[in-house]
Residue frames as qw, qx, qy, qz and C-alpha x, y, z in Angstrom:
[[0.796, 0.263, -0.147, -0.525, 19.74, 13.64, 11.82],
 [0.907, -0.031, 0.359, -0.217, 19.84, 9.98, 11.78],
 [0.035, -0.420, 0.730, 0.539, 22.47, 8.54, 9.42],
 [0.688, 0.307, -0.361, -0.550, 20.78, 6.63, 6.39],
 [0.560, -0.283, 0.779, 0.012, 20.80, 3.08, 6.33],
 [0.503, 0.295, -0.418, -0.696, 19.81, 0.75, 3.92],
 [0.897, -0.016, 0.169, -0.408, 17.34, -2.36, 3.61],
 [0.478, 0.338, -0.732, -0.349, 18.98, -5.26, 2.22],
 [0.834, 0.234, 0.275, -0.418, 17.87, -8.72, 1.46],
 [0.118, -0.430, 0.697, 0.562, 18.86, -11.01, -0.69],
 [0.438, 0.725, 0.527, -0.071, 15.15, -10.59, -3.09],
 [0.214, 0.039, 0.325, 0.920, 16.21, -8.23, -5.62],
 [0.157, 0.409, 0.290, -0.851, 13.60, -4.96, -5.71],
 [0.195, 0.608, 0.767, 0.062, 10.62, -5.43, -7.24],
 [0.146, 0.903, 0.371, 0.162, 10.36, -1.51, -6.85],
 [0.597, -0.233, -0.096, 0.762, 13.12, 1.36, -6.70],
 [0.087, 0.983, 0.060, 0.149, 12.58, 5.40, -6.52],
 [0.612, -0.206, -0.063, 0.761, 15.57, 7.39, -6.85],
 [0.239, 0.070, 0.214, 0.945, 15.42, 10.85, -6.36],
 [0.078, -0.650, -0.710, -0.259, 11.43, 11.13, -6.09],
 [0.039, -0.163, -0.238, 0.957, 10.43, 14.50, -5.60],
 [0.067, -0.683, -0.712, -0.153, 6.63, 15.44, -5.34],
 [0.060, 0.172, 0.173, -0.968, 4.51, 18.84, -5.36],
 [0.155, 0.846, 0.510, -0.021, 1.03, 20.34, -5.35],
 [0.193, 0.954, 0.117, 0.196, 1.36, 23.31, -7.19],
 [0.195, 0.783, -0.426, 0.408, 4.20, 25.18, -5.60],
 [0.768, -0.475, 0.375, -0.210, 3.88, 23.22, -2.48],
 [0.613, 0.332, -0.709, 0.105, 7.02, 20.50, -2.38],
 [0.791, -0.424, 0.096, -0.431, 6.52, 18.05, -0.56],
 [0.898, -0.147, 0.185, 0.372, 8.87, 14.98, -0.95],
 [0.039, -0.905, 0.374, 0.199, 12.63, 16.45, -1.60],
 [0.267, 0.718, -0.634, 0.111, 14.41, 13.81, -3.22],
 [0.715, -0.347, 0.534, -0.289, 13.53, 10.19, -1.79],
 [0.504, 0.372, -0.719, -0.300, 14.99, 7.03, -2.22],
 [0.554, -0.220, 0.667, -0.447, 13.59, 3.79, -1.04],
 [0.282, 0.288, -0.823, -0.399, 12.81, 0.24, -2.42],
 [0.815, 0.001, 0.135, -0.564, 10.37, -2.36, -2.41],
 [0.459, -0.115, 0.881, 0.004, 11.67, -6.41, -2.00],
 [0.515, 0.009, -0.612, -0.600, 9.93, -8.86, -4.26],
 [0.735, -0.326, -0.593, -0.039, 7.56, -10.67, -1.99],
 [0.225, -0.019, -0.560, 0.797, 8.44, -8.19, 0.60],
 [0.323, -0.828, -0.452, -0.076, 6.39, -6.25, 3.01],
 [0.186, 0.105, -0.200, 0.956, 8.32, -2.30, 3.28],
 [0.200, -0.758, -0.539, 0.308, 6.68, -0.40, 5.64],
 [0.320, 0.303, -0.044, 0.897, 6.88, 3.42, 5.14],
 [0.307, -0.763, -0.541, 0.178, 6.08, 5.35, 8.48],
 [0.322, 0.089, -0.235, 0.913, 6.28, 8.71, 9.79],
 [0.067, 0.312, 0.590, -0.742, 4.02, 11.59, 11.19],
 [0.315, 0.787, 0.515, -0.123, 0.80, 12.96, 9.86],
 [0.041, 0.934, -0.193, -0.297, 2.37, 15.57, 7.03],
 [0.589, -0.346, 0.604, 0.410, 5.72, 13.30, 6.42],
 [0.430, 0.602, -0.390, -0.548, 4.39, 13.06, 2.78],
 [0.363, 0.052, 0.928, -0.072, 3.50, 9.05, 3.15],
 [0.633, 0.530, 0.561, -0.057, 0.11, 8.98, 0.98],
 [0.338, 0.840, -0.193, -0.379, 2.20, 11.55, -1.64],
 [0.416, -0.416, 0.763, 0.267, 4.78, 8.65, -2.06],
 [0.557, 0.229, 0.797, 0.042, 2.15, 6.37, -2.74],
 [0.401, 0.769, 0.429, -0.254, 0.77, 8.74, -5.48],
 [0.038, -0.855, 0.395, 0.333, 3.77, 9.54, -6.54],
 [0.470, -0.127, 0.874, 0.010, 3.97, 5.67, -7.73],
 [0.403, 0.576, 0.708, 0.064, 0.76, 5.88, -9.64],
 [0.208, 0.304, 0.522, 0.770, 1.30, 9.11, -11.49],
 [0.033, -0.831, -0.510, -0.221, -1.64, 10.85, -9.86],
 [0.162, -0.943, -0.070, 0.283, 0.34, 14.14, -8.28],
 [0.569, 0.790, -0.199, 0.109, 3.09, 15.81, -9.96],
 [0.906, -0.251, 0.265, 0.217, 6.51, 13.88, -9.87],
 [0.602, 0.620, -0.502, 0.046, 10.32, 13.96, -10.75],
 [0.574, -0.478, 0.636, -0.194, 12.78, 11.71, -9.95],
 [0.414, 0.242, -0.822, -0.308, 13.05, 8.04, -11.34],
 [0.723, -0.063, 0.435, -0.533, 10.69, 5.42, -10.36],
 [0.540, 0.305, -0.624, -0.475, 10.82, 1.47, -11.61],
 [0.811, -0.019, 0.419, -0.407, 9.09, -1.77, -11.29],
 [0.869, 0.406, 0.197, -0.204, 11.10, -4.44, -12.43],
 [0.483, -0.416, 0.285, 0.716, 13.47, -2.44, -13.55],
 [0.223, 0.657, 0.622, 0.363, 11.10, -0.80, -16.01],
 [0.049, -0.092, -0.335, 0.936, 11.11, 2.80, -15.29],
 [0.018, 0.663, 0.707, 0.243, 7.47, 3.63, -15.24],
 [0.049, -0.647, -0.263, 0.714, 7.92, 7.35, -14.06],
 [0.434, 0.276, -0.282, -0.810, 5.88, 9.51, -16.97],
 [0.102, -0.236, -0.864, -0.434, 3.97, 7.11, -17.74],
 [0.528, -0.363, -0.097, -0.761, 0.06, 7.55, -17.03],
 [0.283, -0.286, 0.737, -0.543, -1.52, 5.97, -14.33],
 [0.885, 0.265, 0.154, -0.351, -3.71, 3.74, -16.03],
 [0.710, 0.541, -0.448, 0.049, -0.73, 2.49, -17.78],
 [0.052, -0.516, 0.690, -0.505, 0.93, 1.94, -14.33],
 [0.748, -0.108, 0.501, -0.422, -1.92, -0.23, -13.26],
 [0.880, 0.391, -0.251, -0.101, -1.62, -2.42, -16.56],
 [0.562, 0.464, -0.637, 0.250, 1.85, -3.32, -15.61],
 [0.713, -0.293, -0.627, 0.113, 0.29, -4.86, -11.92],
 [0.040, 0.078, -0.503, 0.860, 0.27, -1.70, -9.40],
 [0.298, -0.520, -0.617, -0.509, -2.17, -1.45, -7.41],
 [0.068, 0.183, -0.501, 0.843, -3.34, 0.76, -4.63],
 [0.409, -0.616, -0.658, -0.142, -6.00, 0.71, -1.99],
 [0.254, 0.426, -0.202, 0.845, -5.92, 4.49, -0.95],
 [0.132, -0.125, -0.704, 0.687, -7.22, 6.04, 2.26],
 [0.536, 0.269, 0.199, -0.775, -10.69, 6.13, 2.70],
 [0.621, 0.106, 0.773, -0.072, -10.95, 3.19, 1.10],
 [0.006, 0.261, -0.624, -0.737, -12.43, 4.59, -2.42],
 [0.343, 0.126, 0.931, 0.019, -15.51, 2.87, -2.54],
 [0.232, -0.310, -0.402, -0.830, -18.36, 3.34, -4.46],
 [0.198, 0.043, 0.883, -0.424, -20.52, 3.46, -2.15],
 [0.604, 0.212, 0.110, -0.761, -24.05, 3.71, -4.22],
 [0.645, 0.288, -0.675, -0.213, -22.59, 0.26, -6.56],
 [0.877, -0.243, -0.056, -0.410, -22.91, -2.80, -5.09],
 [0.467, -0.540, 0.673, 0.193, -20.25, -5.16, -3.67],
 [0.799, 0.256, 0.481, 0.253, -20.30, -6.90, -7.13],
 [0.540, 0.795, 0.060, 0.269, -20.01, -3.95, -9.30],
 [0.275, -0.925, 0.261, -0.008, -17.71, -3.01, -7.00],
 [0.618, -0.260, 0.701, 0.243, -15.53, -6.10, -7.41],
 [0.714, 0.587, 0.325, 0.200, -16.22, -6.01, -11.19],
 [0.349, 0.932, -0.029, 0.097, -14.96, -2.45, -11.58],
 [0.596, -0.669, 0.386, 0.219, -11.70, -3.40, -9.29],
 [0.640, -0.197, 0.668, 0.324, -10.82, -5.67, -12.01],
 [0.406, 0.835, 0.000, -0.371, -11.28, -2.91, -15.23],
 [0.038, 0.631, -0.678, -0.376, -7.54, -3.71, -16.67],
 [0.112, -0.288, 0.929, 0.204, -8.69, -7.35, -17.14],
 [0.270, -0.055, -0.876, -0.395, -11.25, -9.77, -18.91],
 [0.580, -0.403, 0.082, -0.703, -14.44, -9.81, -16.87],
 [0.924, -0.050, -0.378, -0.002, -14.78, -13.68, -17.63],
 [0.700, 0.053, -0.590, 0.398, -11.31, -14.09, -15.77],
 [0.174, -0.442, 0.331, -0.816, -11.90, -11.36, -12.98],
 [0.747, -0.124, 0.005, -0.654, -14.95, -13.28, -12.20],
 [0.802, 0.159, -0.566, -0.103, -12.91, -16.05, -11.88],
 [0.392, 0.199, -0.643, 0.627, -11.06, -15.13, -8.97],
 [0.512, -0.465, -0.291, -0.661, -14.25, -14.21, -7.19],
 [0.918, -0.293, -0.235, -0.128, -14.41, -17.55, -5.15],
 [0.577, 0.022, -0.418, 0.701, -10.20, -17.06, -3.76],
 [0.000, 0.505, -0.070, 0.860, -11.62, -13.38, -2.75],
 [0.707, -0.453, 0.017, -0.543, -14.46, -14.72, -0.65],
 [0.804, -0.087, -0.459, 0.367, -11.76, -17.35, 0.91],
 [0.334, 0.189, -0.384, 0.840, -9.72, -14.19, 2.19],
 [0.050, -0.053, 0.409, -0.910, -13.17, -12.49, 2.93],
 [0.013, -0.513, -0.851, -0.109, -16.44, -14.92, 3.60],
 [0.013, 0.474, 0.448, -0.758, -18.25, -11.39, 4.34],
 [0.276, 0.410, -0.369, -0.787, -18.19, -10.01, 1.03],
 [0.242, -0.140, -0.828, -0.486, -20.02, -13.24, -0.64],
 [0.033, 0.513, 0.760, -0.398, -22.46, -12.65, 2.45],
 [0.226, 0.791, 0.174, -0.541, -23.43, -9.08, 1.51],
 [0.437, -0.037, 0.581, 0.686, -22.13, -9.41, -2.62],
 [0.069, 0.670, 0.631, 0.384, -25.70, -8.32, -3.46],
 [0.282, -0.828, -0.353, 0.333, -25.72, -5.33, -1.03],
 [0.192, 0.933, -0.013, 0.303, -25.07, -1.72, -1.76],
 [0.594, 0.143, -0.412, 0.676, -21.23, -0.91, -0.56],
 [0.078, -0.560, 0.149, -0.811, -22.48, 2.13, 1.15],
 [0.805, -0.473, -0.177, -0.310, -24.36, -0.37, 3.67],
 [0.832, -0.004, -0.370, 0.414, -21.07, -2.07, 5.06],
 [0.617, -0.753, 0.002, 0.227, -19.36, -1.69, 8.20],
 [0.022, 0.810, -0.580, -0.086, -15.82, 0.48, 7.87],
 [0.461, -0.388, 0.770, 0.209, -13.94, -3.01, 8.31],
 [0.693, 0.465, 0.538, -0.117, -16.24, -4.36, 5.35],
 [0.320, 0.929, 0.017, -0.184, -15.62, -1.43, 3.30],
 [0.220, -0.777, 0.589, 0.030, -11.77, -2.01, 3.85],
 [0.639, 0.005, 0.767, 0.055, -12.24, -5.75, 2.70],
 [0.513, 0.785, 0.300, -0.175, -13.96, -4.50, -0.29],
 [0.336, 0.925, -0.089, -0.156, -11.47, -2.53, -1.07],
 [0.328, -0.532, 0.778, 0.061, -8.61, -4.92, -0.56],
 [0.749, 0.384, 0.521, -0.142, -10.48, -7.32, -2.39],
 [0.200, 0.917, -0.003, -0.345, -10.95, -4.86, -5.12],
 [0.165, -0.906, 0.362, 0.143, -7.50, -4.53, -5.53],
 [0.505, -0.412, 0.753, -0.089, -6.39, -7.75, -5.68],
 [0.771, 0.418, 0.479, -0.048, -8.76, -8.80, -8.41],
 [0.123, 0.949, -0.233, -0.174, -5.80, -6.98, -10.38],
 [0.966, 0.106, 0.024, 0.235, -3.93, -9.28, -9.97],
 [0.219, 0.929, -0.226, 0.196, -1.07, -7.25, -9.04],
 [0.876, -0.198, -0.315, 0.307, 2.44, -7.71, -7.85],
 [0.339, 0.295, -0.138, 0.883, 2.52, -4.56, -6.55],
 [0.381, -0.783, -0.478, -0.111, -0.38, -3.67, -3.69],
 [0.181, 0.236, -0.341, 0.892, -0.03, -0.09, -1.94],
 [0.376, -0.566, -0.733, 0.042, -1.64, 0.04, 1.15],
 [0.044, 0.407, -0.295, 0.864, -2.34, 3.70, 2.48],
 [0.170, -0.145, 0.712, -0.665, -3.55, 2.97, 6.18],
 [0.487, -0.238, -0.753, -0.374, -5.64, 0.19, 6.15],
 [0.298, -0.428, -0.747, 0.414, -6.46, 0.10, 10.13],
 [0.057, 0.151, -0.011, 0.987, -7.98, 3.78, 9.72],
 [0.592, -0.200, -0.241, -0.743, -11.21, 4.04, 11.60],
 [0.713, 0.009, -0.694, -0.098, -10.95, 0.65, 12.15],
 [0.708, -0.628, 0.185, -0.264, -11.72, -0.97, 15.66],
 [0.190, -0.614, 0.766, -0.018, -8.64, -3.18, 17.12],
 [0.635, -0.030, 0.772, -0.007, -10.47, -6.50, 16.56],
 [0.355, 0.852, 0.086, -0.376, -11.02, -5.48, 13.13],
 [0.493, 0.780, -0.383, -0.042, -7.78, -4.56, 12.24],
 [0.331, -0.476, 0.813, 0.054, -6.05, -7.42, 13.83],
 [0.697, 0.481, 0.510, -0.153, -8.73, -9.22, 11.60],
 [0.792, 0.565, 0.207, 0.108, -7.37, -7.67, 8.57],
 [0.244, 0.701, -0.665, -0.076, -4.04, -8.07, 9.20],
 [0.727, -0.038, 0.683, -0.052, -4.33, -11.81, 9.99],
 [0.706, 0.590, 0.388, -0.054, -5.90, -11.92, 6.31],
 [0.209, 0.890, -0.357, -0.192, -2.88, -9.54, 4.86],
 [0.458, -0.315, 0.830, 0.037, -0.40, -12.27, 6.62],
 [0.730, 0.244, 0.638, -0.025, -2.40, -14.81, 4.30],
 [0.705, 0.699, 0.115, 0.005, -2.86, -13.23, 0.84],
 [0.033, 0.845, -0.528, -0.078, 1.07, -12.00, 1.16],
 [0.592, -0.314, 0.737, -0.090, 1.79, -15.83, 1.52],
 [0.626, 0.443, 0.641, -0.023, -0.76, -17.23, -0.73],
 [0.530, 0.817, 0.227, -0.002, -0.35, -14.39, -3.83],
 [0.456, -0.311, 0.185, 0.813, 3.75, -13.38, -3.02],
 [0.117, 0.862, 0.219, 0.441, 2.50, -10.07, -3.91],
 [0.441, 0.221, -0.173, 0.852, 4.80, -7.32, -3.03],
 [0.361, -0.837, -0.411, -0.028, 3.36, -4.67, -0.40],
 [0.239, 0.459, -0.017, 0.855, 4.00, -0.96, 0.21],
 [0.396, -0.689, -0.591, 0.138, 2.24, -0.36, 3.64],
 [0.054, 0.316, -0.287, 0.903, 1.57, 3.31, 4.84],
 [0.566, -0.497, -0.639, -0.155, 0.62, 2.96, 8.22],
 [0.151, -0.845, 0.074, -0.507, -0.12, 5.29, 11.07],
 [0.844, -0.482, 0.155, -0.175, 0.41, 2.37, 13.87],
 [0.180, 0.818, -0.540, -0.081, 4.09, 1.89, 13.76],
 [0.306, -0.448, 0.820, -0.184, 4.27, -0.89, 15.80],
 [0.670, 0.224, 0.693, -0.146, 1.76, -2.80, 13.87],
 [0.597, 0.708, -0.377, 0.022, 3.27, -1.68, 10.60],
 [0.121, 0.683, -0.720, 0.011, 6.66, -2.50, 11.84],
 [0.663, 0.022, 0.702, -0.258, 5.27, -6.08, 13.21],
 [0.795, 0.550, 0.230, -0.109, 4.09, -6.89, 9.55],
 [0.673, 0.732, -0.102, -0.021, 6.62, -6.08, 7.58],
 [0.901, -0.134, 0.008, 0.412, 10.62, -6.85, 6.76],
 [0.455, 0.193, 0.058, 0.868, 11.96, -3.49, 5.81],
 [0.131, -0.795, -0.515, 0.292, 11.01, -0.14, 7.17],
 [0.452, 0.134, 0.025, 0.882, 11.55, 3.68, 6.15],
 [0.146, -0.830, -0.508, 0.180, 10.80, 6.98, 7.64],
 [0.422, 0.538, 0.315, 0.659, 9.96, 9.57, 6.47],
 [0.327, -0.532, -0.390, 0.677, 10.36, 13.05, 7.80],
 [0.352, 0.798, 0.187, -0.452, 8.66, 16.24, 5.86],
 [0.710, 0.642, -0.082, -0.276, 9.31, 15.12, 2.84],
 [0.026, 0.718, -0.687, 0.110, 12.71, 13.51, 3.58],
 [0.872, -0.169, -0.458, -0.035, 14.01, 9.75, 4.45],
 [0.467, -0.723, 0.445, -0.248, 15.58, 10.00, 8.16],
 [0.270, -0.411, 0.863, -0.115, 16.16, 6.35, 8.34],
 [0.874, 0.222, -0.286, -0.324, 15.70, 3.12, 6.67],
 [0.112, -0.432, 0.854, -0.266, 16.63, -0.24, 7.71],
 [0.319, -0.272, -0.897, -0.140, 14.70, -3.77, 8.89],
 [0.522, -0.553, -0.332, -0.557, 11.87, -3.56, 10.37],
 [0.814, -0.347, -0.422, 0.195, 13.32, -5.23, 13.22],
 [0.580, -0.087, -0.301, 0.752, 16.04, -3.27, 13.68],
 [0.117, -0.553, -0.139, -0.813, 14.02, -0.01, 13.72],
 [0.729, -0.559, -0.171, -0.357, 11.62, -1.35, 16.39],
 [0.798, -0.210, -0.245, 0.509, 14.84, -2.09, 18.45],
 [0.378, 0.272, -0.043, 0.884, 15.94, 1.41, 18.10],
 [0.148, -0.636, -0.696, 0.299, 14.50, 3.05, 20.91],
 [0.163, -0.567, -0.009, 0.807, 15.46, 6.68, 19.99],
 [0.132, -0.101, -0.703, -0.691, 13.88, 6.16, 16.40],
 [0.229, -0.471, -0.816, -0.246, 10.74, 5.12, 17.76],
 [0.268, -0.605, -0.535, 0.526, 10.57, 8.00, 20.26],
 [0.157, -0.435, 0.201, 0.864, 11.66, 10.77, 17.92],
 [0.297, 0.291, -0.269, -0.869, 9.55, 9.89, 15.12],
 [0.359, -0.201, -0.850, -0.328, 7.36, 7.28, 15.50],
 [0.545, -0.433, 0.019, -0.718, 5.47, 8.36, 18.98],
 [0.820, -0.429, -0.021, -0.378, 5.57, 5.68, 20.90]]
């Protein structure tokens, strides 16, 4: 097995699990992970289909059952609820996207932005339809009408109207043609710039996770194998062959 490494930087972590164990019912899935999250970084967390990547992310927000320590800030926020987790500026934009799809791209952007004032949600409207002129084309249209990449704007959108400084991304290029998703990661590149919002990226496409982000970790049934830059991972040819596929 891989010897550990560790990310560093010199951002102090915005986000730190020690110890994070996850489980469905009897089923354990994560064993005990530790991994961190820059401020204004972009960590990638990759591994195979199974690794126990979208349980992390849930494991963040409180929705599957969790020990371990978990903090934001240095805040621990592990027990807390997951509505309380979003108040304090997580936010996730989970696979499959989540939409409604029967609400409209407004109510849809309204309901993104539940934790806060309408009046000011509705302010940020007009920065949303900078990142994505599509959504002020179709704002009146039913969400269920929109093309996958739409849907995926929507829901990135969504997110964002949160105002968060925490955004988990659980495979945004899913589905997603290549011009698409080189489309929204052009636009990621921008709002990471423009909102220094932190970013948690689970992403199936290693090389176009490991291309975005500055730190990388991988996971292996339920385990971290190796952690490190992003760079230096994607230099490691025997990492990328052994558990990244390509």
């Amino acid at each position: 097995m891989t010897a550990l490494l560790e990310a560093k930087g010199p951002s102090f972590a915005l986000l730190e699990a020690k110890g994070l164990r996850a489980a469905y019912g009897e089923t354990r899935v994560l064993h005990g992970i530790d991994f961190s999250v820059r401020q204004g970084g972009v960590t990638a967390l990759l591994g195979a289909n199974g690794a126990g990547k979208t349980t992390t992310l849930r494991a963040i927000c409180a929705t599957v059952r969790t020990s371990g320590e978990v903090s934001l800030a240095g805040k621990r926020i592990d027990g807390m609820q997951t509505e309380d987790i979003v108040r304090l500026g997580v936010a996730q934009v989970p696979e499959g996207r989540g939409t409604f799809m029967e609400l409209s791209v407004e109510e849809n952007m309204k309901l993104g932005a539940y934790t806060r004032p309408s009046r000011l949600a509705t302010e940020d409207f007009p920065r949303m339809f900078d990142y994505f002129p599509r959504l002020k084309e179709r704002f009146r249209q039913q969400a269920g009408t929109l093309s996958g990449g739409e849907q995926q704007m929507l829901a990135i959108a969504r997110a964002l109207l949160l105002r968060p400084r925490l955004l988990l991304l659980d495979e945004p290029s899913f589905g997603l043609a290549p011009l698409i998703v080189q489309e929204i990661f052009r636009i990621l590149h921008r709002i990471r710039e423009a909102e220094g919002v932190s970013i948690l990226l689970v992403e199936q496409n290693a090389a176009l996770a490991l291309d975005f982000a500055e730190d990388a970790f991988v996971l292996e049934t339920g385990r971290i194998v190796m952690a490190g830059t992003a760079a230096d991972i994607t230099k490691d040819e025997g990492i990328r062959r052994s558990y990244l596929g390509y």
